[in-house]
C-alpha positions as CSV (number, residue, x, y, z in Angstrom):
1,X,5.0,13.2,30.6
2,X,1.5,12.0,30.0
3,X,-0.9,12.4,32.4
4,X,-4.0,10.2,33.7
5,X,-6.4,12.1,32.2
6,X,-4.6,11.8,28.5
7,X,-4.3,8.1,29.0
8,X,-7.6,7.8,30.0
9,X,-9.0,9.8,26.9
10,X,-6.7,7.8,24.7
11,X,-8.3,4.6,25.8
12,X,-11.5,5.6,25.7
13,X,-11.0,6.6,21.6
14,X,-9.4,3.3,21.4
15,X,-12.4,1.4,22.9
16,X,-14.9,3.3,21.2
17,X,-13.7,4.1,17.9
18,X,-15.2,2.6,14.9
19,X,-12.5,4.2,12.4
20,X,-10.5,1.5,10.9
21,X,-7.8,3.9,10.0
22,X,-7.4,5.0,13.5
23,X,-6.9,2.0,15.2
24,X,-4.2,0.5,12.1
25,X,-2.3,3.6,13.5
26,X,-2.5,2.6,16.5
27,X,-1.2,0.1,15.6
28,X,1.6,0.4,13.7
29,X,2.8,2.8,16.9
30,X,2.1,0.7,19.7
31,X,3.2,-2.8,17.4
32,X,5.3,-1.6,14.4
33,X,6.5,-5.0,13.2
34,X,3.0,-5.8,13.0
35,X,2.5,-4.2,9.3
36,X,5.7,-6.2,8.2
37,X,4.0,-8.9,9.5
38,X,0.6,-8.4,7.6
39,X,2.8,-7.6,4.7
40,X,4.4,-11.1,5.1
41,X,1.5,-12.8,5.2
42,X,-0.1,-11.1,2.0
43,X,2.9,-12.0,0.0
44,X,3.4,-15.3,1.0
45,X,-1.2,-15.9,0.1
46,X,0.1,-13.9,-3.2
47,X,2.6,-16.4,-3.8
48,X,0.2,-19.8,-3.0
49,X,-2.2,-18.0,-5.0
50,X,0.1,-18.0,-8.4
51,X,1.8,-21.8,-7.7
52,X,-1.8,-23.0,-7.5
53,X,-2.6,-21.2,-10.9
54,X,0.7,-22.9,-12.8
55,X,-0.4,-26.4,-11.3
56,X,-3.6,-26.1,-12.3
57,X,-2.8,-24.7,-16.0
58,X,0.0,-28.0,-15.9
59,X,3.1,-25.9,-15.1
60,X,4.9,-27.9,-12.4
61,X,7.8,-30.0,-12.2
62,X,7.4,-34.3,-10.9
63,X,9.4,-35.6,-7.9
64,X,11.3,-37.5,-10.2
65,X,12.4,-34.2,-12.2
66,X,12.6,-32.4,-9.3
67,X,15.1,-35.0,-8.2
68,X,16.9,-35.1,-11.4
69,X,17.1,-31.0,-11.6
70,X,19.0,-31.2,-8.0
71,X,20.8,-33.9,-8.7
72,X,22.3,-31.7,-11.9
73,X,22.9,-28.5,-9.4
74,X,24.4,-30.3,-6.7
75,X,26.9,-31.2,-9.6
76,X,27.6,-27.7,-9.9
C-alpha cells in the first residue's frame, strides 16, 4: 500500500520536474491510451501532409471522376 509520504514525494517530482522523459512516463502509466492517441494524431498530420503534396504536384482526382470511379464500384 502506498503511503502519504510516497504520494506526497511523487507529486512533488511531478510538479517540479523539468524532465520531459519523466513526465511522458508518467504518462503513459497514469493515461496509457494517451500515446495511441498522440500516435493517432501524428499519422493522421502524416497523412494530410502527403495528400496536400499530390494536389499540389496535380495528383488528384475531380468530383466528376470521383463520381464516375464510384459509380463503376458500386457496379461491382
Amino acid at each position: 500500500m502506498i503511503t502519504v509520504a510516497e504520494r506526497k514525494k511523487i507529486a512533488k517530482l511531478v510538479l517540479t520536474t523539468h524532465d520531459t522523459t519523466v513526465i511522458e512516463k508518467i504518462k503513459s502509466l497514469v493515461f496509457p491510451g494517451a500515446k495511441a492517441h498522440e500516435t493517432a494524431v501524428k499519422k493522421y498530420n502524416k497523412e494530410i501532409d502527403e495528400a496536400v503534396k499530390q494536389i499540389r504536384a496535380g495528383k488528384y482526382f475531380t468530383q466528376d471522376e470521383a463520381d464516375t470511379l464510384l459509380a463503376e464500384w458500386e457496379k461491382e
